[in-house]
C-alpha positions in Angstrom: 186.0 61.4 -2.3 189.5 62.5 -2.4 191.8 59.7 -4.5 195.1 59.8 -2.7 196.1 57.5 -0.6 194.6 57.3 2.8 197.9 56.5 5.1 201.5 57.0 4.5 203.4 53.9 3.8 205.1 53.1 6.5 208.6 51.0 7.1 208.7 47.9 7.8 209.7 47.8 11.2 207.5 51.0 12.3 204.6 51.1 14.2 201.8 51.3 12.1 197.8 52.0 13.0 196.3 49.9 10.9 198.0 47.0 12.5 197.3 48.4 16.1 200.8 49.7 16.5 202.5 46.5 15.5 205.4 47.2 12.8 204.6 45.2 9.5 207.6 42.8 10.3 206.3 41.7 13.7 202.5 41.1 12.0 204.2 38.5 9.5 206.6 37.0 11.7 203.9 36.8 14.8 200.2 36.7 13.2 200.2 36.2 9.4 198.9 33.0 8.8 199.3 31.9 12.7 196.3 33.3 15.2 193.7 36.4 14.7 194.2 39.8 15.6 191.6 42.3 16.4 192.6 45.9 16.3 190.1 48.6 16.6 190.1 51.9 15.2 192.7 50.3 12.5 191.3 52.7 10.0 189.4 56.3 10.7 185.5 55.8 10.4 185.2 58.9 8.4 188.0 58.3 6.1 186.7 55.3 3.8 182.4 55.7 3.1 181.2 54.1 0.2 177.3 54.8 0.0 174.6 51.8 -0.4 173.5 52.9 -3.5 176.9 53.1 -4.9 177.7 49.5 -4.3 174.0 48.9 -5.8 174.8 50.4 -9.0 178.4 48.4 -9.0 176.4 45.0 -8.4 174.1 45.7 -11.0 176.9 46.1 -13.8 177.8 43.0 -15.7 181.3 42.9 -15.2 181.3 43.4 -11.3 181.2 39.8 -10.0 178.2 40.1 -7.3 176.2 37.6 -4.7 173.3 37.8 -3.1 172.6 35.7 0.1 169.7 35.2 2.3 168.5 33.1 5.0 164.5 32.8 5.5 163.2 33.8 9.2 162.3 30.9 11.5 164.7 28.4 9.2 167.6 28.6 12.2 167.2 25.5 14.1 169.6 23.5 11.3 172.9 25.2 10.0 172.4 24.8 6.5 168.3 25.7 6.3 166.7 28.6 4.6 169.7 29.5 2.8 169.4 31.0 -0.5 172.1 32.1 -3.1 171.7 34.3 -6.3 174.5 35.3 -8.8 174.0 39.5 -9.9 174.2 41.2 -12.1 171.5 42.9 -10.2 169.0 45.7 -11.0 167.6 47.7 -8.2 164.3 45.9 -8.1 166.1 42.5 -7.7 167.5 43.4 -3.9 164.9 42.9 -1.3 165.8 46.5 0.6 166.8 48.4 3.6 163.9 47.3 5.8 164.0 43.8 5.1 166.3 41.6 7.7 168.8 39.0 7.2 170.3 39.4 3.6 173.6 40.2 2.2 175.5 41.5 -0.8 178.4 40.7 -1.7 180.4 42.9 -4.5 184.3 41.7 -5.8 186.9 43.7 -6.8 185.7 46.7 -6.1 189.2 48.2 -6.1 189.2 48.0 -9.2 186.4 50.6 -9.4 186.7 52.7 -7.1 189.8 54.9 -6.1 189.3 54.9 -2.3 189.1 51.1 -2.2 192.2 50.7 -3.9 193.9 52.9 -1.8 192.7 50.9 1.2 193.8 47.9 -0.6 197.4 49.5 -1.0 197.8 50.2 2.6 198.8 46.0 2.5 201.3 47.0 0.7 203.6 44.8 3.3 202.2 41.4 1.9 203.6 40.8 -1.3 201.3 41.6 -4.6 202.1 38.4 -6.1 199.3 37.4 -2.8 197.0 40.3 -2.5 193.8 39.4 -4.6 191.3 42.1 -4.4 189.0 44.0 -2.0 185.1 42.6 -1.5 182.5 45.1 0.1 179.9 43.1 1.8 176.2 44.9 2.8 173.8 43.8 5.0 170.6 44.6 6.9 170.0 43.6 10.3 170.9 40.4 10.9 172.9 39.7 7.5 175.3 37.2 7.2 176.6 34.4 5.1 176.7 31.6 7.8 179.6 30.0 9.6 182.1 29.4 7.4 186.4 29.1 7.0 188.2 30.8 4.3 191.1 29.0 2.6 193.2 32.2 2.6 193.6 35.0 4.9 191.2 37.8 5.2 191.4 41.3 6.8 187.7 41.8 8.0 187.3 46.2 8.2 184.0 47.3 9.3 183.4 50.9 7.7 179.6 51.2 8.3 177.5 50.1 11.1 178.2 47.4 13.4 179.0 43.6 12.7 179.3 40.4 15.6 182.2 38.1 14.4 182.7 34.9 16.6 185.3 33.1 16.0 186.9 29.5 16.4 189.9 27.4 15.6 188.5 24.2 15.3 189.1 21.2 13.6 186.1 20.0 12.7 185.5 22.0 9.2 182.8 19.4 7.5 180.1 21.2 5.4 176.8 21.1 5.5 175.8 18.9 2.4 173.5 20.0 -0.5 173.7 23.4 1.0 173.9 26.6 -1.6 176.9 27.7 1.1 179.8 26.5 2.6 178.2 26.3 6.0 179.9 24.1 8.8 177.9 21.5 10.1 179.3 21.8 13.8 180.7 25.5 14.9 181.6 25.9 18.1 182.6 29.3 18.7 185.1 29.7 21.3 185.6 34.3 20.8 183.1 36.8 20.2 183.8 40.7 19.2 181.6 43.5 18.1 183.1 45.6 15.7 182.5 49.2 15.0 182.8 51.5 12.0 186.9 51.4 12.3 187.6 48.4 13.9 189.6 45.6 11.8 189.8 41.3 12.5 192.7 39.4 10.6 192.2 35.8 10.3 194.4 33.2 9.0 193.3 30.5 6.9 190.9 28.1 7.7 190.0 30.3 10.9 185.8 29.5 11.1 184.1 32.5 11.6 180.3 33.7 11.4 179.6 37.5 11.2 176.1 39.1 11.8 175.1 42.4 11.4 173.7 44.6 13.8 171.4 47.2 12.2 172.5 47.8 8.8 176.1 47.4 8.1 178.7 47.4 5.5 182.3 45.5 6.0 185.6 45.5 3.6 187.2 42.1 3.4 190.9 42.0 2.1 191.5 38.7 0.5 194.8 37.2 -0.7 195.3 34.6 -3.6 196.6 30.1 -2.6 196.7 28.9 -5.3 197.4 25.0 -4.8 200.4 23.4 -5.7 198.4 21.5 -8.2 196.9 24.4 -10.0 200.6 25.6 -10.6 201.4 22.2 -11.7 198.4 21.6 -14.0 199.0 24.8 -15.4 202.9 25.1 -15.6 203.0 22.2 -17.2 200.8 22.9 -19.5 202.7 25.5 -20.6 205.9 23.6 -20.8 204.0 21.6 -23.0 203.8 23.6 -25.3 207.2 24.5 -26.5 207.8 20.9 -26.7 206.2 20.7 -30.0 209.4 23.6 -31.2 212.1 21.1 -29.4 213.4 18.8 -32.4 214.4 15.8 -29.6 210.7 15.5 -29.2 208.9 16.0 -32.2 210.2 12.8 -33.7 207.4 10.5 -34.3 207.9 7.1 -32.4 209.2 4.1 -34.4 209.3 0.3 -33.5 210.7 -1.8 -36.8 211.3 -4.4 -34.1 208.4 -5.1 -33.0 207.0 -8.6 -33.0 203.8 -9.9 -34.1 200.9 -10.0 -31.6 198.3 -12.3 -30.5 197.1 -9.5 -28.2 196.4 -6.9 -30.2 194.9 -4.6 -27.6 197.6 -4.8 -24.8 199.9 -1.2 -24.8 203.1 -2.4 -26.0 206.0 -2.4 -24.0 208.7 -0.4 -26.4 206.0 2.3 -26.6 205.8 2.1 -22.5 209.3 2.8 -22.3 209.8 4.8 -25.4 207.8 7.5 -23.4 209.1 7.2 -20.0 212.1 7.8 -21.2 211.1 10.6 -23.1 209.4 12.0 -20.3 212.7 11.7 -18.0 214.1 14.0 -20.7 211.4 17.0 -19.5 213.5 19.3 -17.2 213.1 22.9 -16.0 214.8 25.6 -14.6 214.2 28.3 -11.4 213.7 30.8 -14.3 211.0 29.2 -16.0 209.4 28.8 -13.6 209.6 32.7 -12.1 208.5 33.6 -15.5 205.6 31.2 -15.7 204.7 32.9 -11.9 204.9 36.6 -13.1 203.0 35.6 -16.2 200.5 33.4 -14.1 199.9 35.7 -11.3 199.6 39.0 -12.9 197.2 37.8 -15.4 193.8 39.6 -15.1 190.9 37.6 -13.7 188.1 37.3 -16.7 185.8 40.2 -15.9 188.4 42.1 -16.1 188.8 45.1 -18.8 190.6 48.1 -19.8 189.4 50.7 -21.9 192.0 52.8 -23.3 191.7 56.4 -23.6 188.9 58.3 -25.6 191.0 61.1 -27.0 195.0 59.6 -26.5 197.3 62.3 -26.0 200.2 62.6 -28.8 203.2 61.2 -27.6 204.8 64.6 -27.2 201.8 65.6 -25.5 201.8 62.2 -23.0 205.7 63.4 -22.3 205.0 66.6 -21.2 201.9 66.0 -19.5 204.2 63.1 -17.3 207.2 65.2 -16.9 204.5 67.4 -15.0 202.0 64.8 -13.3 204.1 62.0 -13.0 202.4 58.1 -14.1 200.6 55.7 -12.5 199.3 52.1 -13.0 195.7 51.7 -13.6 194.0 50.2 -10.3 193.2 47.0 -12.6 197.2 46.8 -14.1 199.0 43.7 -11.5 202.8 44.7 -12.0 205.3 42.2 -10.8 208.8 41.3 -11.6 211.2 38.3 -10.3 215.1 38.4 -10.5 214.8 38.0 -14.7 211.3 39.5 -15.2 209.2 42.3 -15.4 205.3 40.9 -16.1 202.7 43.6 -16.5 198.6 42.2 -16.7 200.5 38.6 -18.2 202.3 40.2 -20.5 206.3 39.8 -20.1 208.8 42.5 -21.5 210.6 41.7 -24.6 214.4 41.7 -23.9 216.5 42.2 -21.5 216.2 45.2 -19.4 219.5 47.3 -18.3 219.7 48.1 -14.8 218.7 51.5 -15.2 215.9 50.2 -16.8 215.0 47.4 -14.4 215.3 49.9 -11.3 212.7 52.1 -12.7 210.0 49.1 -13.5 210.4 47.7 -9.9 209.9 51.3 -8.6 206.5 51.4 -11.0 205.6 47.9 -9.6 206.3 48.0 -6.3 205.5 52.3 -5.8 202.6 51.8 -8.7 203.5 54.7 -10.3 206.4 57.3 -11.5 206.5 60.6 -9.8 208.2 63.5 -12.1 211.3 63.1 -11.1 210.8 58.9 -12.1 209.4 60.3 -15.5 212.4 62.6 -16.4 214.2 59.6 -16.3 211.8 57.3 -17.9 211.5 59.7 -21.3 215.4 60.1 -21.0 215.4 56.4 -22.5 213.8 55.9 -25.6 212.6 52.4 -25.3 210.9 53.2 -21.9 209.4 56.0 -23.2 207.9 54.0 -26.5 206.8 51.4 -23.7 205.5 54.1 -21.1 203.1 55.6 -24.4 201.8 51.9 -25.3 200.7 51.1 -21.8 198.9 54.4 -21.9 197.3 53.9 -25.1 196.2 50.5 -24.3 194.6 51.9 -20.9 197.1 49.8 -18.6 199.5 53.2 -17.5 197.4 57.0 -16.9 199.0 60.3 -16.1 199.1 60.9 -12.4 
């Protein structure tokens, strides 16, 4: 399957196919994160085909995050009966087959496997990375599915094999069935219905219910985008602020009380030592900057399961230069790139110093472009440090030659 990319970017304001001929800027301002949109043939049928047993073999590794869901036949009269849930990784064997009805498999990230799903991913290039989380094949015999459920995020639904019934509600009512394996809703009331085809795309915003079941066997791509809460970026920003506390001389002064009285209540918190530390606290303060870098830091972190295995046989550095003047660079499909208006973070790791603009205008064009064409990498080798930089990230797997 060919590796480039499947559409050309397009501007912002342009038309685009995948969108159903809305431009990028009118799917944000109108859609994103507001009501559904169904577009069919967003995508060529015959342009994105991953085969069953591919997705197999990637749900059978022990690094691929992978689920397998089923519902037992004549267990439909309640919402949350007959469902069953097993976590992969798993071996051939372990999946019931083609001819048996009404199970699912779910693989994650499997853009960061294969080229053509990271390609697809790309094409929402329009959304901003810091959101995008990865790109989930789900499979399915006839009459698959993973129950009526709402998302917390937004998901583009793309059906590349077989057929798939989505219906669809905006409801209030989102309670869960208890002690169920899934996130099933106890009460969905569909209020839409649409078949999709090998092609066909559905956005839906957060907390949208939905229920999709296949029809005949099917596969469908689901583009999903990282929300964090505001108090996991609390907990964990935080925690990090914490941190360099212990180097600020203001607060690594041990508490002191010689005025302290005598107690007859030994065990009550004393008031000097209440105050002592709110006042200390007060004195914790933080700036736009630290928090962009705890963001580019935070966000392009790589989840777990994620790895990178640096090349077998690294070319010499004057080899890796002329081999880049001629190919150009470009990020691994695991590396997440992003940079603020003081940063450049690459997979959590934030570059020492401070960048010149030269410098910083070529590490936003390899974040936001993922890669350096040759006429990028002239310029990159022309700088020394850049150079030394572009050679790590190859050696440690995170950059390859284009």
């Amino acid at each position: 399957m060919d590796s480039r990319p499947l559409y050309e970017k397009p501007a912002l304001v342009s038309p685009l196919k995948l969108l159903g001929g809305i431009s990028p800027r009118n799917f944000m301002r109108e859609y994103w994160q507001k009501r559904p949109l169904l577009v069919r043939q967003a995508i060529a049928p015959d342009q994105f085909h991953v085969a069953a047993q591919d997705l197999f073999a990637l749900a059978a590794r022990e690094e691929v995050e992978s689920r397998l869901i089923a519902r037992a036949a004549g267990k439909r009269a309640k919402p949350g009966a007959g469902w069953t849930l097993s976590h992969g990784p798993f071996a051939n064997e372990d999946l019931p087959g083609a001819r048996k009805n009404g199970w699912t498999l779910l693989v994650q990230g499997v853009n960061l496997h294969l080229a053509q799903a990271d390609n697809l991913l790309r094409q929402f290039s329009f959304i901003p990375d810091a959101r995008l989380d990865d790109l989930m094949i789900s499979y399915a015999t006839d009459q698959g599915g993973v129950g009526p459920h709402f998302d917390s995020y937004d998901v583009f639904l793309i059906q590349t094999q077989g057929r798939r019934r989505w219906r669809v509600s905006a409801q209030c009512d989102l309670r869960l069935v208890e002690d169920a394996p899934l996130k099933i809703l106890s009460d969905f009331k569909p209020c839409e219905e649409w078949l999709l085809e090998p092609g066909d795309m559905l956005y839906l915003p957060p907390h949208y219910a939905h229920d999709g079941v296949a029809e005949g066997e099917c596969m469908t791509c689901s583009v999903g985008f990282r929300a964090p809460s505001h108090a996991e970026i609390a907990a964990e920003f935080l925690a990090e602020l914490g941190e360099g506390l212990h180097a600020d001389k203001s607060f690594a002064r041990l508490y002191a009380d010689p005025g302290q009285e005598a107690v007859s209540t030994p065990a009550r918190l004393p008031e000097g030592l209440v105050k002592s530390a709110t006042e200390q606290l007060k004195k914790i303060t933080w700036s736009e900057t630290q928090v962009e870098r705890f963001l580019g830091r935070m966000l392009s972190e790589p989840k777990p399961r994620v790895f990178f295995d640096p090349p077998q046989r690294p070319l010499s550095e004057s080899k890796f230069e002329k081999a880049a003047l001629r190919r150009g660079l470009r990020l691994h499909a695991r590396s997440i790139a992003l940079y603020g208006k003081h940063d450049f973070h690459l997979n959590g790791e934030a570059l020492a110093g401070t960048p010149s603009k030269v410098q910083r205008a070529l590490l936003n064009t390899l974040a936001d472009a993922r890669c350096w064409d040759p006429a990028d990498a002239k310029k990159v080798f022309a700088d020394p440090a850049l150079a030394e930089l572009a050679y790590d990230w190859y050696a440690d797997g995170w950059l390859e030659l284009g």
